[in-house]
Backbone as JSON, one array per atom type, in Angstrom:
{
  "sequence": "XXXXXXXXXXXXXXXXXXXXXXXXXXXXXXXXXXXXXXXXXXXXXXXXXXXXXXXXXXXXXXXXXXXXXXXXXXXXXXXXXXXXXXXXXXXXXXXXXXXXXXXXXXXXXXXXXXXXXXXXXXXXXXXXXXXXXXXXXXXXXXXXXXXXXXXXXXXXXXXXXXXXXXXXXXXXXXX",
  "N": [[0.85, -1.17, 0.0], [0.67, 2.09, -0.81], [1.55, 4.98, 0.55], [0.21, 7.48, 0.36], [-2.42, 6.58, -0.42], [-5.58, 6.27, -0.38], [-8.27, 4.88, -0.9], [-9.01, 1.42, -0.74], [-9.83, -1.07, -2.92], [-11.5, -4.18, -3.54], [-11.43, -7.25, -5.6], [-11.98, -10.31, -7.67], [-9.37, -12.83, -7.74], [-7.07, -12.53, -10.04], [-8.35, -10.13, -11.67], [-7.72, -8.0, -11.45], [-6.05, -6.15, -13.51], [-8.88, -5.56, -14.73], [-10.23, -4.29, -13.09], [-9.07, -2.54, -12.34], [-8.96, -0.52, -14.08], [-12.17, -0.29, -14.26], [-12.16, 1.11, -11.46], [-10.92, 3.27, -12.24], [-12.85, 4.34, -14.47], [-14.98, 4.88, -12.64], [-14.08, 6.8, -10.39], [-14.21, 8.62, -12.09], [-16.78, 8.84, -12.46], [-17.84, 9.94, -10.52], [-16.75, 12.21, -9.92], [-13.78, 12.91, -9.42], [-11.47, 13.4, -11.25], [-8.57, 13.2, -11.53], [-8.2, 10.82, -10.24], [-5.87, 8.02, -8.61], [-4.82, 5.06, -10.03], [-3.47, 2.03, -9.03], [-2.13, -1.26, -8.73], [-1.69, -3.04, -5.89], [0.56, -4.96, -4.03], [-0.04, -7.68, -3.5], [-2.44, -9.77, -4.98], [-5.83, -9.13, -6.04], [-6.37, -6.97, -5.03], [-6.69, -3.41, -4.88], [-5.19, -0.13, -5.42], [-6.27, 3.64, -4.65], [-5.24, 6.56, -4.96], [-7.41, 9.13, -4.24], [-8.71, 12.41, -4.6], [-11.17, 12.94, -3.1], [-12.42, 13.0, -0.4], [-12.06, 9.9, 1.02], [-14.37, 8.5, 2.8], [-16.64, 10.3, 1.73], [-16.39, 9.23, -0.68], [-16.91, 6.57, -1.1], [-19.83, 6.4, 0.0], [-20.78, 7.96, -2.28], [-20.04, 6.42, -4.45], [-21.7, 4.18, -3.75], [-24.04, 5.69, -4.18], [-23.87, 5.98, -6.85], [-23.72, 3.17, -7.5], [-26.2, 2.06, -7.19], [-27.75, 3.61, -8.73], [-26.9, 2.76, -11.06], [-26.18, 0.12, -11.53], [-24.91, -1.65, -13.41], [-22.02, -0.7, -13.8], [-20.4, -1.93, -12.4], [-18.73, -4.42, -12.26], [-16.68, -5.38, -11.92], [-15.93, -5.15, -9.09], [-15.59, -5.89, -5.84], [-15.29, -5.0, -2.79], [-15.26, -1.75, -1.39], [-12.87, 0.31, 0.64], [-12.57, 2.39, 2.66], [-9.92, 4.44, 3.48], [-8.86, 6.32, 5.87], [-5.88, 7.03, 7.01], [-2.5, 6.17, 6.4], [0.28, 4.75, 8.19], [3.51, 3.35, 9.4], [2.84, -0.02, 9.36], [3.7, -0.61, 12.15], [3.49, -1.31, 15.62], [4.13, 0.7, 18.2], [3.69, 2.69, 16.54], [1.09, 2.48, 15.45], [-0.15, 2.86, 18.49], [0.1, 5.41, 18.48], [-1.39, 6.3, 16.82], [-4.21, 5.0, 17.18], [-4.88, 6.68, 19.41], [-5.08, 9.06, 18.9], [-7.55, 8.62, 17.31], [-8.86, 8.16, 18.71], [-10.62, 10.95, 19.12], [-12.34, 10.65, 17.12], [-14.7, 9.61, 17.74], [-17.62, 9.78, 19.55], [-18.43, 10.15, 22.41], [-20.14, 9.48, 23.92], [-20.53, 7.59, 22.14], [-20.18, 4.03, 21.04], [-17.99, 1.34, 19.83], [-16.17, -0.66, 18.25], [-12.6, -2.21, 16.84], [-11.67, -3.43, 14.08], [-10.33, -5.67, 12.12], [-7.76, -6.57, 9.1], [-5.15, -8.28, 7.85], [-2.51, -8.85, 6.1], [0.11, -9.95, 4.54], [2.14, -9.84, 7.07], [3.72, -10.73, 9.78], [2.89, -9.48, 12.08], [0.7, -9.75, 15.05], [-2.28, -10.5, 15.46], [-4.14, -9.93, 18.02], [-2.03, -8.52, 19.34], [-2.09, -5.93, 17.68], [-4.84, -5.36, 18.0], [-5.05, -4.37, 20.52], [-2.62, -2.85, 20.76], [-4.1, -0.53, 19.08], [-6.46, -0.57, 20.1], [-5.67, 0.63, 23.24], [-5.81, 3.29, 23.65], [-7.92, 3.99, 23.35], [-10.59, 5.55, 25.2], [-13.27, 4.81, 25.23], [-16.61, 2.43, 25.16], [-16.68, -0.93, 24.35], [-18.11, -2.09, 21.75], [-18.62, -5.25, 20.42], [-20.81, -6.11, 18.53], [-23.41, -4.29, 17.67], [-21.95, -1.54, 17.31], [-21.23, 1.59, 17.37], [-19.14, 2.6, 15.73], [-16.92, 1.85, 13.77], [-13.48, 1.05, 14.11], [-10.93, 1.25, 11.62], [-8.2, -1.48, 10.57], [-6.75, -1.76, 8.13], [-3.87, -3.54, 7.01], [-1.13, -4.27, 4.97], [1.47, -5.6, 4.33], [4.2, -3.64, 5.6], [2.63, -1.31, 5.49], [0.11, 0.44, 6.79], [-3.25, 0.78, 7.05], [-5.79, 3.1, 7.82], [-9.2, 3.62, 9.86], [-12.45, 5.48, 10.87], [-15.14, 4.55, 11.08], [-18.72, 4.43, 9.76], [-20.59, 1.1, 10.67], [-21.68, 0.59, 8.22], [-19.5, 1.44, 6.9], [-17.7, 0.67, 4.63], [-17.97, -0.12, 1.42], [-20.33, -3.06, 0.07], [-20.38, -4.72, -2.7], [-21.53, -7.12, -3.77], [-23.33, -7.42, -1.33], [-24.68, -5.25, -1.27], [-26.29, -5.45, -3.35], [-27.89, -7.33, -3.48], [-28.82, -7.45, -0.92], [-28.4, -8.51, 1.23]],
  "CA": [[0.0, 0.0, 0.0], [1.22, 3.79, -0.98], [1.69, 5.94, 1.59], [-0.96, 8.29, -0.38], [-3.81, 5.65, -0.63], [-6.69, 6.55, 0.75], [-9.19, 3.82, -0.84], [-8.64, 0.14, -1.32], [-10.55, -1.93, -3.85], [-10.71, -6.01, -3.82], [-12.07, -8.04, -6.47], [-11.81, -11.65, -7.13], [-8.44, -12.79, -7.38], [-6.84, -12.5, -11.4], [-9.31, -9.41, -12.24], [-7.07, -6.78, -11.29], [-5.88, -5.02, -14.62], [-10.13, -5.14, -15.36], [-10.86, -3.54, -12.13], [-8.07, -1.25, -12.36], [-9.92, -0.11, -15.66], [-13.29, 0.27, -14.01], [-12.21, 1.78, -10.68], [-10.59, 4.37, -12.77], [-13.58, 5.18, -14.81], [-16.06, 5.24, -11.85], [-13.52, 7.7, -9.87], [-14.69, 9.79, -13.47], [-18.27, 9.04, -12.69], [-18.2, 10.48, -8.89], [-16.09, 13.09, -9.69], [-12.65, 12.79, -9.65], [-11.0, 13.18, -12.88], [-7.52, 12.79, -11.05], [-7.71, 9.44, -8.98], [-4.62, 7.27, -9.74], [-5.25, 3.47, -9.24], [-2.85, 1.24, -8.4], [-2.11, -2.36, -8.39], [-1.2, -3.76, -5.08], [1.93, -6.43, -4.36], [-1.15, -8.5, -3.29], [-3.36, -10.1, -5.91], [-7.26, -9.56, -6.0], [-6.48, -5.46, -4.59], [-5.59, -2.52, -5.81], [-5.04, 1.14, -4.36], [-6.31, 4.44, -5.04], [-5.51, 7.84, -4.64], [-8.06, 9.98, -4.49], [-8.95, 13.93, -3.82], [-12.75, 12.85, -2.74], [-12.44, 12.31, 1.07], [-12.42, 8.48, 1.04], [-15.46, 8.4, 3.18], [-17.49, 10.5, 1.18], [-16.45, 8.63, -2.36], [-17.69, 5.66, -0.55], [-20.95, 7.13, -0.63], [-20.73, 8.75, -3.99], [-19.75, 5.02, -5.37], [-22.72, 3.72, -3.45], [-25.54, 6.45, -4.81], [-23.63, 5.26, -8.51], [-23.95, 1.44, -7.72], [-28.06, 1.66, -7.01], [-28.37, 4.44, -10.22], [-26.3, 2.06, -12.78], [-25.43, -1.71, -11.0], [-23.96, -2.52, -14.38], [-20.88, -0.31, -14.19], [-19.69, -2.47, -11.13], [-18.64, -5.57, -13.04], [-15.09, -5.87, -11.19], [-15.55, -4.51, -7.78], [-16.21, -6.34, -4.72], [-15.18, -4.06, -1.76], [-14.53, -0.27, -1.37], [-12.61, 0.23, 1.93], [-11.93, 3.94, 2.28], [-8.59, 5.01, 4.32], [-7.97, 7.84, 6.23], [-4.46, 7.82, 7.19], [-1.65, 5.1, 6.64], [1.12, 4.77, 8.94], [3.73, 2.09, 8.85], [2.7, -1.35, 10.1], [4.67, -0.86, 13.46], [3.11, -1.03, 17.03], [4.33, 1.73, 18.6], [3.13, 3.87, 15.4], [-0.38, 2.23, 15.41], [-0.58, 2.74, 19.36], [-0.36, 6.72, 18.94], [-2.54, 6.64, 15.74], [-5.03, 4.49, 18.27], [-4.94, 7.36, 20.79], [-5.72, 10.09, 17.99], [-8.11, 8.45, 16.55], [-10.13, 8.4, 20.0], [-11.39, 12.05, 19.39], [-13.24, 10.61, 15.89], [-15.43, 8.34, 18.07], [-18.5, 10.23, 20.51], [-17.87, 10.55, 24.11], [-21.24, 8.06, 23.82], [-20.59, 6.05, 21.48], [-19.58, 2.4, 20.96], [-16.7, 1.32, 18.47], [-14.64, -1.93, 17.6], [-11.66, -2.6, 16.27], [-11.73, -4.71, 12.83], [-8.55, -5.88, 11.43], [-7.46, -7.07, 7.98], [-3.71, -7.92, 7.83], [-1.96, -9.24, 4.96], [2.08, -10.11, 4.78], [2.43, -9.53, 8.41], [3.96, -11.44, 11.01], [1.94, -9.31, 13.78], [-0.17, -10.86, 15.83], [-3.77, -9.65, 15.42], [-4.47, -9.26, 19.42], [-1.45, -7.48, 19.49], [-2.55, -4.76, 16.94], [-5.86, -4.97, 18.34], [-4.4, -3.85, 21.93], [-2.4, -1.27, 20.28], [-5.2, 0.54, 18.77], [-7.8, 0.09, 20.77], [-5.82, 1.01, 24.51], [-6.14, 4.74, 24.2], [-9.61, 4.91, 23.43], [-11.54, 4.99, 25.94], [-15.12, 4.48, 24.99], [-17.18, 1.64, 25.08], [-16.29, -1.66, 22.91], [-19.47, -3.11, 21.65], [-18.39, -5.9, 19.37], [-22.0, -6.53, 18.05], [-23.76, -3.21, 17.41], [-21.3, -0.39, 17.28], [-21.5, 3.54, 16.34], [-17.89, 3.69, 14.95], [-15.69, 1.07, 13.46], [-12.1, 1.8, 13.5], [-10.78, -0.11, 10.53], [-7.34, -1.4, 10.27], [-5.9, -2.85, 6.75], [-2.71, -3.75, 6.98], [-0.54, -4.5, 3.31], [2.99, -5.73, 4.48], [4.63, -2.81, 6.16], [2.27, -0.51, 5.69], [-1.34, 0.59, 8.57], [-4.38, 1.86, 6.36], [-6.61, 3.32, 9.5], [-10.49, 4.81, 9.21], [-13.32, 5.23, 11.69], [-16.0, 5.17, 9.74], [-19.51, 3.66, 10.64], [-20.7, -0.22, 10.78], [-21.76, 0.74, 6.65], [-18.81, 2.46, 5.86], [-17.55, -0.12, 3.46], [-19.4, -0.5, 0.46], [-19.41, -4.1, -0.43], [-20.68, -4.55, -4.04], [-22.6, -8.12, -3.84], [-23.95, -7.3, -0.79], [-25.6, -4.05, -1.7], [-26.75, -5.53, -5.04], [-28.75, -8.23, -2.88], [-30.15, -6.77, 0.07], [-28.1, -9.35, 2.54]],
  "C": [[0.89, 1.23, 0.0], [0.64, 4.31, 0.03], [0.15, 6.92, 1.6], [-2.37, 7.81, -0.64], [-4.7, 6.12, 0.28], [-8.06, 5.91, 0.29], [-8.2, 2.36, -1.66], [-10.13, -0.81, -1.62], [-10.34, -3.23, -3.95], [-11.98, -6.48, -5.17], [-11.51, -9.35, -6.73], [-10.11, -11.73, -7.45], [-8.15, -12.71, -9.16], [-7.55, -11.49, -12.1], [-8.86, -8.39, -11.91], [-7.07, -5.9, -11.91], [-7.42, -4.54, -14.95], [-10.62, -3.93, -14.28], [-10.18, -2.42, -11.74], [-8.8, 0.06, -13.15], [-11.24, 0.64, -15.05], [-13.21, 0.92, -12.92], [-11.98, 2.94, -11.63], [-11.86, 5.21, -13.19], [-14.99, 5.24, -13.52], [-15.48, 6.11, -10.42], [-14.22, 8.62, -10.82], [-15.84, 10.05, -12.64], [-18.75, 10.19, -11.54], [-17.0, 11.68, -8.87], [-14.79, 13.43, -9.24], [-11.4, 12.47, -10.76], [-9.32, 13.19, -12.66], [-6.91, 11.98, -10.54], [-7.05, 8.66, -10.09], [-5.03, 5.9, -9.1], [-4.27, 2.8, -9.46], [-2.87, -0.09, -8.22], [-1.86, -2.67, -6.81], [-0.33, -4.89, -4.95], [0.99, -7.59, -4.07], [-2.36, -9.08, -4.7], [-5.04, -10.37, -5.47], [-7.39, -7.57, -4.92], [-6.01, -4.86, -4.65], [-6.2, -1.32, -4.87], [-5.26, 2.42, -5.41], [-6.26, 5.41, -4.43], [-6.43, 8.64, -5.13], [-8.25, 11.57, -4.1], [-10.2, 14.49, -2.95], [-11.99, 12.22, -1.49], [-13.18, 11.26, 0.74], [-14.42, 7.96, 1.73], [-16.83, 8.76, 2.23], [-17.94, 9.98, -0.23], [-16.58, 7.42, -2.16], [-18.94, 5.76, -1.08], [-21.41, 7.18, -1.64], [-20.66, 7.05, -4.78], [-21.39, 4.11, -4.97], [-24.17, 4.03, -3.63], [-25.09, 5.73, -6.33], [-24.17, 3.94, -8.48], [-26.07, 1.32, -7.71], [-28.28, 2.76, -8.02], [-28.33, 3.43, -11.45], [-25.71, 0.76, -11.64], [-24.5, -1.97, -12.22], [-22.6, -2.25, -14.83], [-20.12, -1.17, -12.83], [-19.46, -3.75, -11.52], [-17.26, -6.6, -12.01], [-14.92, -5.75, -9.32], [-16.56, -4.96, -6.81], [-16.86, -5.4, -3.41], [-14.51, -2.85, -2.15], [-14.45, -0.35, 0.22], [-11.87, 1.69, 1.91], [-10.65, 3.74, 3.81], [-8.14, 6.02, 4.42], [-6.93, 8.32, 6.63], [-3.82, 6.68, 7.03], [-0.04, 6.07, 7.24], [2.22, 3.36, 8.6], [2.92, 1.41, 10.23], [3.62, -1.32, 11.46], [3.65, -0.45, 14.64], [3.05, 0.02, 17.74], [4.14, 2.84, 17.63], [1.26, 3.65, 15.8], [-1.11, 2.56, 17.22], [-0.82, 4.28, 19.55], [-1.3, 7.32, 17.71], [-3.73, 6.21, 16.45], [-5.39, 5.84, 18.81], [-5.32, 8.85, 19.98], [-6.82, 9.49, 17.37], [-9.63, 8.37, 17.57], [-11.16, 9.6, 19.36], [-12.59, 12.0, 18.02], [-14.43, 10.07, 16.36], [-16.35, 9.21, 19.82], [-18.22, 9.66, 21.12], [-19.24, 9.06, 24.12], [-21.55, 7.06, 23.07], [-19.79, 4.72, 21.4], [-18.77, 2.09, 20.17], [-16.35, -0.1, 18.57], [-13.73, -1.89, 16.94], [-11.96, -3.83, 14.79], [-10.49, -4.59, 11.89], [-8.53, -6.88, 10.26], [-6.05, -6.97, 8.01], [-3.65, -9.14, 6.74], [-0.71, -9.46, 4.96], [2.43, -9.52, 5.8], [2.75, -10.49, 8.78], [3.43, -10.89, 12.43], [0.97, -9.83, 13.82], [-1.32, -10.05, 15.78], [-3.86, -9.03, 16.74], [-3.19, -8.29, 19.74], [-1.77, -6.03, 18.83], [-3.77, -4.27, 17.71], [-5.82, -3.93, 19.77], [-4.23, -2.8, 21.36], [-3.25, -0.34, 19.79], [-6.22, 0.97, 19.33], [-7.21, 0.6, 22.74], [-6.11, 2.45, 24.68], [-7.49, 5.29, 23.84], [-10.48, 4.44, 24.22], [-13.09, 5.34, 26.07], [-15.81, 3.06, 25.22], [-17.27, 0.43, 24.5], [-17.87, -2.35, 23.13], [-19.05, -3.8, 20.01], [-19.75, -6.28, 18.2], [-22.81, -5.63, 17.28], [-22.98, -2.26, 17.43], [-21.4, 0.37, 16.58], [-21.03, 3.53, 15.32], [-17.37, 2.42, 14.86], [-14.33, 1.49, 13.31], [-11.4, 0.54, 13.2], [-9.24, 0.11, 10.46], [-7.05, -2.95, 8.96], [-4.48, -2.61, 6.69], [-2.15, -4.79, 5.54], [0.86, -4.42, 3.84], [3.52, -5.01, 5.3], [3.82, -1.64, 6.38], [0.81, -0.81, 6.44], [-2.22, 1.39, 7.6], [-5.29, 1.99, 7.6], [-7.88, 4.22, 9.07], [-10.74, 4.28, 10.81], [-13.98, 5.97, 10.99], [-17.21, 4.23, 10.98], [-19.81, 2.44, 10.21], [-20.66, -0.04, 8.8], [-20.92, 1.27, 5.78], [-18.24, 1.78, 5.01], [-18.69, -0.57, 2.37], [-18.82, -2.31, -0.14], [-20.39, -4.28, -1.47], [-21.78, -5.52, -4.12], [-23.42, -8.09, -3.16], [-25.4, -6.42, -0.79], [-26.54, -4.31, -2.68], [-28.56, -6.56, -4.77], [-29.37, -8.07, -1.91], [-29.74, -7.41, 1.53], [-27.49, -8.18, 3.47]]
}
């Protein structure tokens, strides 16, 4: 993952260069006539920079997918990312502790982790991110997800809400 990424795209595994293709032109559709897309060293996800706050071109991809379903041919998941850091502990434990003030004084949150060419230990990450916030963990129902994708060395980090991933089959079907 580039430093600069601030959404990641999966699709099935060998469909890359197609979905490279169609992220590109449905960055066009939602308004971004600058987003650069990106393979990943990973096969089946690729990386984009965009200038549309990730969160909101979430969204924007998700009013497109229920206007036109048929431009979504390649694209499983949109996973927006608001800051990458590297993959190191003591990085992810003071990104954790900033990332508190994204997450109401009353609301509930979890941790949800995706790691990829790592040798860290999930509960270790999970620790690190979630000790400095102190809110409420509700693994079941929660306000605020704070999402970590991890790509080798590098920490993609959001807090977004339970819907903030758009996932493509899901949406299409109603599960």
């Amino acid at each position: 993952m580039e430093r600069r990424a601030n959404l990641l795209v999966t699709t099935r595994r060998g469909d890359e260069e197609a979905l490279c293709s169609e992220v590109w032109h449905l960055m066009r559709e939602i308004g971004d006539e600058k987003a650069i897309v990106k393979r990943t060293p990973l096969r089946g996800i690729v990386q984009v920079i965009t200038s549309i706050d990730p969160v909101a071109a979430v969204e924007k991809l998700r009013a497109l997918l229920r206007k036109d379903p048929t431009l979504f041919r390649y694209s499983v998941r949109f996973i927006p990312i608001q800051r990458v850091i590297r993959a190191d502990l003591d990085e992810m434990e003071r990104a954790g502790a900033e990332l508190c003030g994204m997450i109401g004084v009353d609301e509930r949150f979890r941790v949800t982790l995706e790691k990829r060419m790592t040798e860290l230990s999930s509960s270790d990450i999970i620790d690190c991110v979630a000790r400095h916030i102190d809110r409420k963990v509700d693994l079941e129902s929660p306000d605020k997800v704070v999402l970590v994708e991890i790509i080798g060395r590098w920490c993609g980090l959001s807090v977004i809400r339970p819907d903030g991933i758009l996932n493509v089959p899901r949406e299409l079907t109603g599960v």
